[in-house]
C-alpha positions as a Markdown table, in Angstrom:
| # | Residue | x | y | z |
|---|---|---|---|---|
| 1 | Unk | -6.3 | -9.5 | -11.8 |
| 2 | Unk | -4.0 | -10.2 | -9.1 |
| 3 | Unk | -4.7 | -11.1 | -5.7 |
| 4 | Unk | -1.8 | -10.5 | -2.9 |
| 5 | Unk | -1.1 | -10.9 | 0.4 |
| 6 | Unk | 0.7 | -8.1 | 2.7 |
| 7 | Unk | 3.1 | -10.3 | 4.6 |
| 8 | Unk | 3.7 | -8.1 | 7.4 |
| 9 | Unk | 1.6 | -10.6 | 10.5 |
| 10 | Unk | 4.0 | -12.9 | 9.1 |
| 11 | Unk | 7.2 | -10.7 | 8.8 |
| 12 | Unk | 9.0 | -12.9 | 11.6 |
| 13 | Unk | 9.4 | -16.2 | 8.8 |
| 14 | Unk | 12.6 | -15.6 | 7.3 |
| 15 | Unk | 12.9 | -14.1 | 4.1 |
| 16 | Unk | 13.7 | -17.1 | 1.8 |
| 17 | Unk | 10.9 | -19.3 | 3.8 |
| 18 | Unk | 8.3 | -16.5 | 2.9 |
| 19 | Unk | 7.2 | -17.6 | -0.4 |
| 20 | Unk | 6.1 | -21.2 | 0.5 |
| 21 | Unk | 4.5 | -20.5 | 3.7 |
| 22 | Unk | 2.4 | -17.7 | 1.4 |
| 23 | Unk | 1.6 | -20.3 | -1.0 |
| 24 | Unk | 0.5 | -22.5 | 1.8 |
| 25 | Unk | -1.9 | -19.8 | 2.7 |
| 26 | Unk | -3.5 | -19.8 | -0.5 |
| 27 | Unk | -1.9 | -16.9 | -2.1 |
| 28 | Unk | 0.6 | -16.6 | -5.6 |
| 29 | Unk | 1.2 | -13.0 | -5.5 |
| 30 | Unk | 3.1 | -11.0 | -2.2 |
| 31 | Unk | 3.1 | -7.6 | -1.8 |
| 32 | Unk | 6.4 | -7.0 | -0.4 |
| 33 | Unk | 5.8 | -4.7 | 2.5 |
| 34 | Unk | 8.6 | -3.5 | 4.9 |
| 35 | Unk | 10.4 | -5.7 | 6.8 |
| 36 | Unk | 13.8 | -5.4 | 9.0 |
| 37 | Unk | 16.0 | -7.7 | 6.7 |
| 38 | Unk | 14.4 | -6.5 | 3.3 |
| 39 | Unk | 13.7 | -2.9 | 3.8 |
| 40 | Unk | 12.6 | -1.3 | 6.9 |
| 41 | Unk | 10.6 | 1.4 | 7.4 |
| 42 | Unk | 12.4 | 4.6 | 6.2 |
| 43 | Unk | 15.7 | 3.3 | 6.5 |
| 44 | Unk | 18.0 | 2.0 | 3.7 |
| 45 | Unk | 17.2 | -1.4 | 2.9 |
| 46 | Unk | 19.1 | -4.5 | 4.5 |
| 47 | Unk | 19.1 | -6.5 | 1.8 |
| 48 | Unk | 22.6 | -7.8 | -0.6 |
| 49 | Unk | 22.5 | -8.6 | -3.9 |
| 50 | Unk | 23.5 | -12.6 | -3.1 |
| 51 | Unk | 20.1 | -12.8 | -1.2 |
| 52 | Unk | 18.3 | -11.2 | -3.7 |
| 53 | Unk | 19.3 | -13.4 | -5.6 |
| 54 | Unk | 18.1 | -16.6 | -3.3 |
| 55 | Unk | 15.1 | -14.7 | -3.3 |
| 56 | Unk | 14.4 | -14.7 | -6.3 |
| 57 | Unk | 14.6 | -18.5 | -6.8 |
| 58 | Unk | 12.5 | -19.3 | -3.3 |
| 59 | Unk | 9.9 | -17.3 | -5.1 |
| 60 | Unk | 10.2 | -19.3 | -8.0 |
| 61 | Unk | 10.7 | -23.0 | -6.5 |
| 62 | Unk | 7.4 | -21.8 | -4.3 |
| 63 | Unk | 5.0 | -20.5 | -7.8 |
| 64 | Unk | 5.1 | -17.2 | -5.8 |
| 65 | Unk | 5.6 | -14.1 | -7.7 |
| 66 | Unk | 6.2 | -10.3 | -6.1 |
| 67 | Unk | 3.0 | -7.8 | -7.2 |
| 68 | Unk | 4.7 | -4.9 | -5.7 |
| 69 | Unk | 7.3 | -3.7 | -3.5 |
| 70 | Unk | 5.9 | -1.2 | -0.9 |
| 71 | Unk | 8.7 | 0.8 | 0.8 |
| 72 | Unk | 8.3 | 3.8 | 3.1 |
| 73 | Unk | 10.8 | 6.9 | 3.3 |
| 74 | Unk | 10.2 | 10.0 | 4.1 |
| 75 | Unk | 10.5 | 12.0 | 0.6 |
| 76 | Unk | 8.5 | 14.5 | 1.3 |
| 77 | Unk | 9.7 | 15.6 | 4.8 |
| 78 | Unk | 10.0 | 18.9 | 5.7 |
| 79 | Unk | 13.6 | 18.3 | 6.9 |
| 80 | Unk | 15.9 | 18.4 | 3.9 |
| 81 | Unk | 18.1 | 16.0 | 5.5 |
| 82 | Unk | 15.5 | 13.6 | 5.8 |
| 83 | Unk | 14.3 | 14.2 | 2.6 |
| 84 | Unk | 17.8 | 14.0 | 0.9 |
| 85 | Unk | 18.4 | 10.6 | 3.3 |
| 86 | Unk | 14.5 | 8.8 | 1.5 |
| 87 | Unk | 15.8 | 9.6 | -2.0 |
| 88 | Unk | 18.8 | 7.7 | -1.0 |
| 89 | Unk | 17.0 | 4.8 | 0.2 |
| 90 | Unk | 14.7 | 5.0 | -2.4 |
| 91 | Unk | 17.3 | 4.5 | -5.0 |
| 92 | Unk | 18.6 | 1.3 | -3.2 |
| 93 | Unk | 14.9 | 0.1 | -3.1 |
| 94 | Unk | 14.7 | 0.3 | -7.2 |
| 95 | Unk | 17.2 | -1.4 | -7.8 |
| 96 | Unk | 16.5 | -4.4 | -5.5 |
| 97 | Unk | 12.8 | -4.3 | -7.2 |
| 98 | Unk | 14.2 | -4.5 | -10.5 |
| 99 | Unk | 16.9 | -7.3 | -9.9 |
| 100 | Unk | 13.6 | -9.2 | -8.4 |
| 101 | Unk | 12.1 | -8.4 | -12.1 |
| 102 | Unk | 9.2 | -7.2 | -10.3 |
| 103 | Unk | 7.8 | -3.7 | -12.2 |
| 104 | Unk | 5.4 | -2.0 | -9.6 |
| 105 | Unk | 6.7 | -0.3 | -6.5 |
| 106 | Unk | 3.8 | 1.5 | -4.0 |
| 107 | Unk | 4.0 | 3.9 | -1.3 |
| 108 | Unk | 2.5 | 7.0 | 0.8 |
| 109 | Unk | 2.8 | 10.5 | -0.2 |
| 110 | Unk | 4.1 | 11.0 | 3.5 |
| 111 | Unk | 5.1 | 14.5 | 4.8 |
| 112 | Unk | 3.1 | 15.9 | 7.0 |
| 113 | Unk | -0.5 | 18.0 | 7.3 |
| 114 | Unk | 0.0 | 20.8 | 9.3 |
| 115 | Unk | 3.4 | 21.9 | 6.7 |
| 116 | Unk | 1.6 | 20.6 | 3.2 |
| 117 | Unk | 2.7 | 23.4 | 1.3 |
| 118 | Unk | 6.2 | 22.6 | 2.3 |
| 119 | Unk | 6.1 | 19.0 | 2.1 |
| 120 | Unk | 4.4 | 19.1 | -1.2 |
| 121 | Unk | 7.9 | 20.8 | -2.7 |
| 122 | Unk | 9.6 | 18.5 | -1.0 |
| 123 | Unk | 7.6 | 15.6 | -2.4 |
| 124 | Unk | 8.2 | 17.5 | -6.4 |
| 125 | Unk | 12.1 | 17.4 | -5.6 |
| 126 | Unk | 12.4 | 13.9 | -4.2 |
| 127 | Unk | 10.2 | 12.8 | -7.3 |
| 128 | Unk | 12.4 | 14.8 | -10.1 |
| 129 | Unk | 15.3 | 12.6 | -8.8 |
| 130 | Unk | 13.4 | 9.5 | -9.1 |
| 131 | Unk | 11.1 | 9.5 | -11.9 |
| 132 | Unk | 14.6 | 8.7 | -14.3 |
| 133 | Unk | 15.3 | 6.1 | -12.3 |
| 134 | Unk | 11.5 | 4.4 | -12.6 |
| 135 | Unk | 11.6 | 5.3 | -15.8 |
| 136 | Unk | 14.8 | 3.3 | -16.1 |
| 137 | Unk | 13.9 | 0.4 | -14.8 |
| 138 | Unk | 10.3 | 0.1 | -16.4 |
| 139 | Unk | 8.8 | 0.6 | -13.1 |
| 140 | Unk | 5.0 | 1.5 | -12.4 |
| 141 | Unk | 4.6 | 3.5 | -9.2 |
| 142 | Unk | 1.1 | 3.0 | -7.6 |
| 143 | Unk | 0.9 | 6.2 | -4.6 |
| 144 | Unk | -1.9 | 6.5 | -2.0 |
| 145 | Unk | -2.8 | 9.2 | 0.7 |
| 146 | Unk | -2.5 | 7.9 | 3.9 |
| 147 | Unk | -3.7 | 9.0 | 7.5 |
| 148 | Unk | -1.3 | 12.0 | 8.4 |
| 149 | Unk | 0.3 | 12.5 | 4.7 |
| 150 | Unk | 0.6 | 16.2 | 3.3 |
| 151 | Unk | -2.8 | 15.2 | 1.4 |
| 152 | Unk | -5.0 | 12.6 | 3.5 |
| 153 | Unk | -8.4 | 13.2 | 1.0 |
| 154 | Unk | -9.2 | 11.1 | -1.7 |
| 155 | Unk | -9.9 | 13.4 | -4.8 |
| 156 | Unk | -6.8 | 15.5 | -3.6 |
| 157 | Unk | -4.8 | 12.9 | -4.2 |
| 158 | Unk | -6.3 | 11.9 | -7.5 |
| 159 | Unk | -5.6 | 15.6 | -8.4 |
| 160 | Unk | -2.0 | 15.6 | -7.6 |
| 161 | Unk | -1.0 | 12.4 | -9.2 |
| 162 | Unk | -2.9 | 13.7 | -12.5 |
| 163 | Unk | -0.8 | 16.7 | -12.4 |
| 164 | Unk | 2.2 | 14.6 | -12.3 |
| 165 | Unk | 1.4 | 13.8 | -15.7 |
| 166 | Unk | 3.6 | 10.5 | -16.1 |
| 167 | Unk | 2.1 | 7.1 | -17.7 |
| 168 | Unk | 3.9 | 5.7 | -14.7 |
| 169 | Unk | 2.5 | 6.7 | -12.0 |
| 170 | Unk | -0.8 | 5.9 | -10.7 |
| 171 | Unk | -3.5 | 5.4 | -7.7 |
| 172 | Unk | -4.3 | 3.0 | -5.0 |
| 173 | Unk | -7.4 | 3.2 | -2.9 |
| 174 | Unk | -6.7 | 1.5 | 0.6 |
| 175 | Unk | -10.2 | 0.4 | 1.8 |
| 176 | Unk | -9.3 | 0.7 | 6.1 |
| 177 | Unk | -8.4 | 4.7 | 5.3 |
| 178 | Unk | -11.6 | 4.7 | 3.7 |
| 179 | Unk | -13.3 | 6.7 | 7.0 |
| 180 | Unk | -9.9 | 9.1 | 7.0 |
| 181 | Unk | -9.9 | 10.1 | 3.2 |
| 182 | Unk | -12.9 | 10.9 | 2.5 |
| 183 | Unk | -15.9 | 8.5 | 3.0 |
| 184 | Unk | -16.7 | 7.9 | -0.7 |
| 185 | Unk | -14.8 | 4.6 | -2.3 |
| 186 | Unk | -17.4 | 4.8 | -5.1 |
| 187 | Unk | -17.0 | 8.4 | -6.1 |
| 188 | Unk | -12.9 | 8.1 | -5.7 |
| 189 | Unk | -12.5 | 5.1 | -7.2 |
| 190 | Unk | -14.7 | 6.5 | -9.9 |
| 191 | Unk | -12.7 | 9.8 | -10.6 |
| 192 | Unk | -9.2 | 7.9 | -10.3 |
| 193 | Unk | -10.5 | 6.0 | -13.5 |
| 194 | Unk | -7.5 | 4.1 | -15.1 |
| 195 | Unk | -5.1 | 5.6 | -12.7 |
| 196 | Unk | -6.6 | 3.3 | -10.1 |
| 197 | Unk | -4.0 | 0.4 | -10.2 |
| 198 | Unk | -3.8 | -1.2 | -6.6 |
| 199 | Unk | -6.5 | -1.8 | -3.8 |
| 200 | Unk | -5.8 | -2.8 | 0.0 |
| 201 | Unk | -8.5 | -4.5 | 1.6 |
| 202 | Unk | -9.1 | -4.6 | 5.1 |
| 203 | Unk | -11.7 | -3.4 | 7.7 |
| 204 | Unk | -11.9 | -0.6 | 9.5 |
| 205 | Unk | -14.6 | 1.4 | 12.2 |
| 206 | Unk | -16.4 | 4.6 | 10.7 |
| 207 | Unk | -15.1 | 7.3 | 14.1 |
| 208 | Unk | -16.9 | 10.0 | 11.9 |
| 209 | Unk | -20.5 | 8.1 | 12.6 |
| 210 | Unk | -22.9 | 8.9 | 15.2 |
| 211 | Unk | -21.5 | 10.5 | 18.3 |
| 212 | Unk | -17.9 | 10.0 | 16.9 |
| 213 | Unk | -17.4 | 7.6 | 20.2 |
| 214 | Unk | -16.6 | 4.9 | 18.0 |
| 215 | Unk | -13.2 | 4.9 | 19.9 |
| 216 | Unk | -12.0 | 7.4 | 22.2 |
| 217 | Unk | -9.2 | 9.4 | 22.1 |
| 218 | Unk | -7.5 | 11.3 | 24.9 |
| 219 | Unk | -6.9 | 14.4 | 25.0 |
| 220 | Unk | -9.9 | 15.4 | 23.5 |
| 221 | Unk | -8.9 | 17.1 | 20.4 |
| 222 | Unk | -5.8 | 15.2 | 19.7 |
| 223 | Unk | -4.9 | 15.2 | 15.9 |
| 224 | Unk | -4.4 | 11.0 | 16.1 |
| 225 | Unk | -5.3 | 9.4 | 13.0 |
| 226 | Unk | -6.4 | 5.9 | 14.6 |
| 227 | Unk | -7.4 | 3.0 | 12.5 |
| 228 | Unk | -7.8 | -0.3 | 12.0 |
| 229 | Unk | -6.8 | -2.6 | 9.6 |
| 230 | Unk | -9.2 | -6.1 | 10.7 |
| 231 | Unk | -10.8 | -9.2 | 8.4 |
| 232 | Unk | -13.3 | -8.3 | 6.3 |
| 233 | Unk | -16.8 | -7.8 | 8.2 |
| 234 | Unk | -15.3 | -6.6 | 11.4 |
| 235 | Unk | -15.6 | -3.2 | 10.6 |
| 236 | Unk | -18.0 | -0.3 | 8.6 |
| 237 | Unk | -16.1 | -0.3 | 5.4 |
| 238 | Unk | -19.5 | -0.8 | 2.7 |
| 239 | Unk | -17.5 | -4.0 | 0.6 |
| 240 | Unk | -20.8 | -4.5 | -1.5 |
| 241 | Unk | -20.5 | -0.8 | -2.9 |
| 242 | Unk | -17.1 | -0.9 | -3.3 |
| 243 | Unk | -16.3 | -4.3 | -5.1 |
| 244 | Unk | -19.1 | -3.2 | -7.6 |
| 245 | Unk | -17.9 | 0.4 | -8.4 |
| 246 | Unk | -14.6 | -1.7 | -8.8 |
| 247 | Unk | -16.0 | -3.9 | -11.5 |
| 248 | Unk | -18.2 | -1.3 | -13.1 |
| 249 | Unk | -15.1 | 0.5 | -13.4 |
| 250 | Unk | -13.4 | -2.1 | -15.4 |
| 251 | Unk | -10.7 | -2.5 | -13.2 |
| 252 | Unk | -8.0 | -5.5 | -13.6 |
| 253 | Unk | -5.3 | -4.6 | -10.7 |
| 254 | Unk | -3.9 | -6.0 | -8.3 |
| 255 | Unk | -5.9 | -6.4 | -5.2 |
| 256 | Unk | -4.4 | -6.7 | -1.7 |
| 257 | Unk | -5.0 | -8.1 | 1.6 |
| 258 | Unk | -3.6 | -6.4 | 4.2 |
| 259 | Unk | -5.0 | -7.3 | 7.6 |
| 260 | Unk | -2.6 | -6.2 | 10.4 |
| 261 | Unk | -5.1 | -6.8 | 13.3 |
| 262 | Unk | -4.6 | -10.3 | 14.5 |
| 263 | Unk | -0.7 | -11.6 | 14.6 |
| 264 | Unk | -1.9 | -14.5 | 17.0 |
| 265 | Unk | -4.2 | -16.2 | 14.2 |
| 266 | Unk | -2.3 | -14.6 | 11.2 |
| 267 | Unk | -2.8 | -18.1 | 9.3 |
| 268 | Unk | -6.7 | -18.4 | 9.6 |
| 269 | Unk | -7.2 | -14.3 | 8.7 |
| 270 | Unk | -4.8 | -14.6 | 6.0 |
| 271 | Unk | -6.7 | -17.5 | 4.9 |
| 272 | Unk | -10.3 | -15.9 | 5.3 |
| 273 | Unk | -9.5 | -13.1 | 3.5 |
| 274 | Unk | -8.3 | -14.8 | 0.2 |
| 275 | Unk | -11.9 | -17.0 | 0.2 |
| 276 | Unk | -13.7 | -13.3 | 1.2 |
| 277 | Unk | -12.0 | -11.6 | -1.6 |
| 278 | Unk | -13.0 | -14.2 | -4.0 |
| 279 | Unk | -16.8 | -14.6 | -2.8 |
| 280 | Unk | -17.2 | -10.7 | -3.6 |
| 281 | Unk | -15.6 | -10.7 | -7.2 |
| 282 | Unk | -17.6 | -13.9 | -7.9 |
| 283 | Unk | -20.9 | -12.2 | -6.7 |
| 284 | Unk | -19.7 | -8.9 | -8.4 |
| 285 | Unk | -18.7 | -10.7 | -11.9 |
């Protein structure tokens, strides 16, 4: 199993600094999220080749390695231009992953709800183009349904992937969204099975509970999907259940900390959820 560290409270350390200061922290695995001189979100990726390269060995002078690369495009916007624009960027993004040697990308199905019928053929066109190219490069793709995607449900998600029907493509379950896709980590992570490759574990607040006042949103009504993504014990999100479905389950991913919350004490949350994470899969082993 493989435990990472989402980067992004920290995305203002320059690139080739990144790995040490993440060892520092405690970690030997990044997940590469987006940042403005890697690859931003949905735009082409900054990156050359040379500092690739550098990358590369910083990662390896620091005992760091890369879990995943997570880029977001918009591949299944309903605006063809858009659409045609993500498969371009995701192309570019590939090939950076595979020079890195890394063989796991992850992302969002993206689109939007209120046209799923037309951003799921958009999503089947962008992914026609693609699947060669992970195929290529020996590349596992790892997708999740997140707040505001074409699917935002759990099992719906599951579904879709299955009917993909590619070895290389598989299922993360991202613990904040837990509230927003359907309230049930047990029973999803159950039905993904072995599709379930990654986790993301944060915190969140249940706004379906009680009066539904858990924050409040103006206008009333609005389609917002607010979240949070906080340390471990600040929210609702039920860690007990869900670290023992995940070892009932078998499973041996890679599991990731991605705590956006606090950029002023990025250092002490970072470090609080590696020890966390490791006091559940003790208790749960």
């Amino acid at each position: 199993m493989k435990i990472a560290l989402d980067p992004y409270m920290i995305r203002n350390v320059p690139l080739l600094e990144l790995p040490a200061v993440v060892a520092e922290l405690g970690y030997e695995w990044i997940e590469l999220s987006p940042r403005e001189d890697f690859i931003p979100f949905f735009r082409h990726p900054r990156v050359d080749d040379g500092t690739v390269a550098k990358f590369r060995k910083a990662l390896h002078s620091a005992g760091v390695g890369i879990s995943s690369v997570l880029p977001l495009f918009r591949w299944s916007g309903p605006d063809e231009d858009d659409r045609q624009a993500a498969v371009r960027y995701w192309k570019r993004a590939i090939q950076i992953t595979a020079d890195l040697g890394v063989t796991s990308m992850i992302s969002e199905l993206n689109g939007r709800p209120e046209q799923s019928d037309r951003s799921e053929a958009q999503f089947w066109k962008s992914l026609d183009e693609l699947l060669p190219l992970f195929e290529r490069e020996g590349i596992h793709l790892a997708l999740e349904p997140h707040p505001d995607d074409f699917i935002e449900n759990g099992y719906d998600a599951i579904n879709l992937i299955r009917g993909i029907n590619h070895p290389g493509v598989g299922f993360l379950y991202c613990a904040p969204h837990t509230f927003h896709i359907g309230n049930d980590a047990p029973g999803i992570i159950r039905y993904a099975g072995e599709l379930l490759t990654h986790v993301h574990l944060a915190d969140a607040f249940d706004h379906t509970a009680s009066s539904g006042n858990r924050y409040i949103l103006n206008p009333p009504g609005t389609p917002a999907r607010i979240h949070q993504h906080l340390d471990i014990g600040q929210g609702e999100v039920d860690f007990d259940e869900l670290f023992r479905e995940l070892r009932d389950s078998g499973f041996d991913g890679t599991l990731t900390a991605c705590v956006f919350a606090w950029e002023e004490r990025a250092k002490e949350s970072s470090v609080f959820m590696r020890r966390t994470i490791d006091e559940y899969l003790a208790a749960s082993s």
